[in-house]
C-alpha positions as CSV (number, residue, x, y, z in Angstrom):
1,X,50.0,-13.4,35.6
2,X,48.7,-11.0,38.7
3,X,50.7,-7.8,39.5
4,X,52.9,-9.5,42.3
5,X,54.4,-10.8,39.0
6,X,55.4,-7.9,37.6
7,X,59.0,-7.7,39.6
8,X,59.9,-11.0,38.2
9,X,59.1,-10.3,34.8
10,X,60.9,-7.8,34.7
11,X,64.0,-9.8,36.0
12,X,63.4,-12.3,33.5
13,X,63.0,-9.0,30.9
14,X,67.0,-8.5,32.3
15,X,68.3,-12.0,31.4
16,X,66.8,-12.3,28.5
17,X,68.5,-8.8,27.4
18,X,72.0,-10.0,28.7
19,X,72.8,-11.8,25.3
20,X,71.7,-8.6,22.8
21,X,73.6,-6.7,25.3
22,X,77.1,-8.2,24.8
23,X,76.2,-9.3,20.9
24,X,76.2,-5.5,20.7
25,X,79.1,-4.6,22.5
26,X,81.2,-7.2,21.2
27,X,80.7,-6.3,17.7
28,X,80.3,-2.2,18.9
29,X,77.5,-1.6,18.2
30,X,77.7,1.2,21.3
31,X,74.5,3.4,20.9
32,X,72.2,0.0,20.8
33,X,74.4,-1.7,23.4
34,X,74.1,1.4,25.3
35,X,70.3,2.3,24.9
36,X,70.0,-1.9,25.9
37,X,71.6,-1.7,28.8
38,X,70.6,1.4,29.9
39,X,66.9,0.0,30.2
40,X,68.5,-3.2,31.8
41,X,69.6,-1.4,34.5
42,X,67.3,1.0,35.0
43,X,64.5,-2.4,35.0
44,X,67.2,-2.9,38.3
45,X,66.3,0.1,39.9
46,X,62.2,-1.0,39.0
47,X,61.9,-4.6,40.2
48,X,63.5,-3.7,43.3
49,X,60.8,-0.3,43.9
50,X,57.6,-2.5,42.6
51,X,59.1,-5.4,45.2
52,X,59.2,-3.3,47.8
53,X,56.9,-0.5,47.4
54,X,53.8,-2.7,46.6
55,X,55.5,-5.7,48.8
56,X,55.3,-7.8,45.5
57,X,58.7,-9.8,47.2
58,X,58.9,-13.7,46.6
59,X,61.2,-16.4,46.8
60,X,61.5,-16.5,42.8
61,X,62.1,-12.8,42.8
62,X,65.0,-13.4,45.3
63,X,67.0,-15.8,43.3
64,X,66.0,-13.7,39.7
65,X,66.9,-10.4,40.9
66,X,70.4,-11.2,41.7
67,X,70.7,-14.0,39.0
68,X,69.6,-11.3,36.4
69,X,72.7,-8.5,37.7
70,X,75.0,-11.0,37.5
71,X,74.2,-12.2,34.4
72,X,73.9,-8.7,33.1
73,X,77.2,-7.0,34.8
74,X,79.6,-9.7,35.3
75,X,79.1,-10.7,31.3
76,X,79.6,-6.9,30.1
77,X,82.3,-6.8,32.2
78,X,84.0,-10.0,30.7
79,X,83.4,-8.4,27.4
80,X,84.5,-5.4,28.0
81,X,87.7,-6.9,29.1
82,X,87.9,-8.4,25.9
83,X,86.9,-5.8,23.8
84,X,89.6,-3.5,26.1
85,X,87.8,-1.5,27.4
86,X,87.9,-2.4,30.9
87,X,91.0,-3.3,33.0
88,X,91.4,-6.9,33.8
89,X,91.9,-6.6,37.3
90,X,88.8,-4.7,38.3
91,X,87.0,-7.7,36.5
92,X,89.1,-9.9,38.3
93,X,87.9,-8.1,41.9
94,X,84.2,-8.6,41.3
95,X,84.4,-11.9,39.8
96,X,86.3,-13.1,43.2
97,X,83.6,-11.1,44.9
98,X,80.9,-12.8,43.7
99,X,82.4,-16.0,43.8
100,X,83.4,-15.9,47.4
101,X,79.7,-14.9,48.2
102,X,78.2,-17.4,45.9
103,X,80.9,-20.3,47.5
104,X,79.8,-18.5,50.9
105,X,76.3,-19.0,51.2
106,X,76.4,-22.6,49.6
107,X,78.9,-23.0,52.5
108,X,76.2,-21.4,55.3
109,X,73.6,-23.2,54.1
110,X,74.7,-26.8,53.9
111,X,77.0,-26.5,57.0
112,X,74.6,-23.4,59.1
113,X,71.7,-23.4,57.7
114,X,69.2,-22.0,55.2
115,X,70.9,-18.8,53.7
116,X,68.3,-16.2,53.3
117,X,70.8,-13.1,53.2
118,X,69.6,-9.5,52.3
119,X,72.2,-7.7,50.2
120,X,74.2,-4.8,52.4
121,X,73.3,-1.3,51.5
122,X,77.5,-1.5,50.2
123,X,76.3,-4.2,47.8
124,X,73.1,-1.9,46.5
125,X,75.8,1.0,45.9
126,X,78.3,-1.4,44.5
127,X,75.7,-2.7,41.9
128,X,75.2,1.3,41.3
129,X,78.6,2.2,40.5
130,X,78.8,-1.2,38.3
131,X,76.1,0.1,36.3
132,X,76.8,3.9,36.2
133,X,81.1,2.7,35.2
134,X,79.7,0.5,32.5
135,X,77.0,3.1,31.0
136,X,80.8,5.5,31.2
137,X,82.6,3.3,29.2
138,X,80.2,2.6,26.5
139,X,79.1,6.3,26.3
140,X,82.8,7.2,25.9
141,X,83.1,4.7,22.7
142,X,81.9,7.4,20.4
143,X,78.2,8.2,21.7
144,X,79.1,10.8,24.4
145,X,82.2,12.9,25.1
146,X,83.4,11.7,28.7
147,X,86.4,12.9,30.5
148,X,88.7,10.3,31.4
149,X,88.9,11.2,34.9
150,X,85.2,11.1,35.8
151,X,85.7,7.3,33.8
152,X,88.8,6.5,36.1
153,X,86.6,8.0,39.2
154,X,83.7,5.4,38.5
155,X,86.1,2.6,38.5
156,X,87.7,3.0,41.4
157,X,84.3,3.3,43.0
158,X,83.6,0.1,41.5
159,X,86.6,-1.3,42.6
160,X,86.2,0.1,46.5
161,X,83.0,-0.7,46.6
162,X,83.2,-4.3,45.3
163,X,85.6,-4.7,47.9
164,X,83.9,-3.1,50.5
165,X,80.7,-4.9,49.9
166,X,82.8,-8.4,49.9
167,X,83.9,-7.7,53.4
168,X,80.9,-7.0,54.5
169,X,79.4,-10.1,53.3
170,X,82.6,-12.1,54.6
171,X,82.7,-10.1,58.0
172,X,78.5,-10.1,58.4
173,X,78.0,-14.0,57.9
174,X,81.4,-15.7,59.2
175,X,80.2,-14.0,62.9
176,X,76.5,-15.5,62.2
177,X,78.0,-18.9,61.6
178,X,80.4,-18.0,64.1
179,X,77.5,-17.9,66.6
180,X,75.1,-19.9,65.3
181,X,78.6,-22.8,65.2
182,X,79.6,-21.8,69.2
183,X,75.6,-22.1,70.2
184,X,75.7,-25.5,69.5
């Protein structure tokens, strides 16, 4: 392993945390779950500074770093549904999101092209207020005194964002294709 590594490891770190994570939630077990996933998504905010910073960036990294948030927020999110303590329908928004993106670029690249799409600073912030919502709602089982509207505030940031974010996707890659299609 050589330092250029270290991004990836720590993505694989991410996944591999995903299933304490939600064992932990789903049986509330908050503080752990919390402290968990606190370090999950903080290794987020990590893999993407050493990428960068030290330009350790590689096509594995590109396909684990994204792999590992989705694993991470869209299964906390499912069992938080569950567990009620997050609204179906905000699930339901960021699970059509990252569907539609996902369908998306399998669409682009068999029919356009290769995809090789860098998220939208929308999508950066969107993944931020994922995080920062889901850290609010486990705090708020017990471990820390939150108000409810700062909670409510966080998920309606989520929601906007993971809307906002979608478009962007939709709006930024259908006019690609668009030209890439009418260029032909």
């Amino acid at each position: 392993m050589t330092r250029r590594d270290i991004p990836n490891v720590i993505s694989i770190i991410r996944i591999i945390l995903v299933l304490p994570i939600i064992y932990l939630l789903w049986h509330e077990h908050y503080v752990m779950s919390l402290i968990l996933f606190t370090v999950a998504g903080l290794s987020d905010a990590l893999d993407g500074f050493l990428a960068k910073r030290f330009d350790w960036t590689s096509q594995l990294g590109s396909f684990l770093d994204p792999l590992a948030d989705k694993l991470l927020l869209v299964s906390c999110f499912l069992v938080g549904v569950f567990a009620d303590l997050v609204p179906f329908w905000v699930f339901i928004i960021i699970l059509l999101r990252d569907l539609i993106i996902a369908l998306g670029a399998l669409a682009y690249h068999f029919m356009i092209e290769e995809f090789q799409g860098t998220p939208p600073f929308s999508s950066k912030l969107n993944t931020t207020f994922q995080i920062i919502y889901l850290v609010m709602v486990i705090s708020s089982q017990g471990v820390i005194d939150i108000p409810e509207s700062w909670i409510n505030f966080a998920l309606y940031a989520v929601a906007a964002t993971t809307s906002i974010s979608g478009l962007e996707y939709i709006w930024t890659w259908g006019f690609k294709a668009w030209d890439i299609k009418k260029g032909r």
